[in-house]
Structures are given as C-alpha cells and as structure tokens.
N, C-alpha and C positions, 0 to 999 in steps of 0.2 A: 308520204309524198305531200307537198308543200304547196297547191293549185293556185296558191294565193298571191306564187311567183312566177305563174304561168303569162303571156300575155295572148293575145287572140291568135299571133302569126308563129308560137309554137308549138312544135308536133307532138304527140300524144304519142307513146308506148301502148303496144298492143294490149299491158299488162294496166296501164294509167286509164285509159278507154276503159276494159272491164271494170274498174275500180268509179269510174265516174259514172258507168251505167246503172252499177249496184248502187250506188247510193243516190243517184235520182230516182231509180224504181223503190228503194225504201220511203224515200219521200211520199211518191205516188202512192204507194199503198197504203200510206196511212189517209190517204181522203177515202179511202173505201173505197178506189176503182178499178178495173183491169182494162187491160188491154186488150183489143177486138185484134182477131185474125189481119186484119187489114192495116192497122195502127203496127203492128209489128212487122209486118212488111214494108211499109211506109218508113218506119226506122229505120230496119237493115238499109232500107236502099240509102237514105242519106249518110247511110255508114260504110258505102258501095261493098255492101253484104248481100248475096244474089239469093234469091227466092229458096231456088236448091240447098245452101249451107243453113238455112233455117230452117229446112223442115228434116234435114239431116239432124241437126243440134236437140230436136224435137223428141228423136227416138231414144 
C-alpha cells in the first residue's frame, strides 16, 4: 500500500488502519515506551472503538 497517495479526506480500509496502527506502534516502541491502560482507550475511542471490543481483543 502506497500512503504516500493517500490525502487527509481519504478513507482507510479496515485492513489499511491495522497496517498504519502497526507501524506507528513499531515506531513507538523503539523510544522504549508502552502504552498506559488509558492511552489505549483513548485510541480506540478516536478510532470509535468502544471500551468493550478492547478488552474483548485483550483475551
């Protein structure tokens, strides 16, 4: 996939999302941080991912 001909007002593939998720948390994990219980609910939500499908995903 090609992000690079993406522009802000086009939509994401549910499959494009996971793929952009994963390589920002690669990112992030090389400064040597994780992420708090509340940082990732704070995600889901601007990803209108509700509380419950995250701690389902969890198990």
């Amino acid at each position: 996939m090609d992000f690079s001909k993406q522009s802000a007002t086009d939509a994401y593939s549910q499959e494009d999302v996971r793929e952009i998720i994963d390589i920002a948390m690669a990112d992030r994990s090389t400064l040597d941080s994780n992420l708090s219980h509340p940082q990732l609910l704070e995600i889901a939500q601007e990803l209108s991912i509700s509380p419950e499908s995250i701690e389902l995903a969890k198990i």
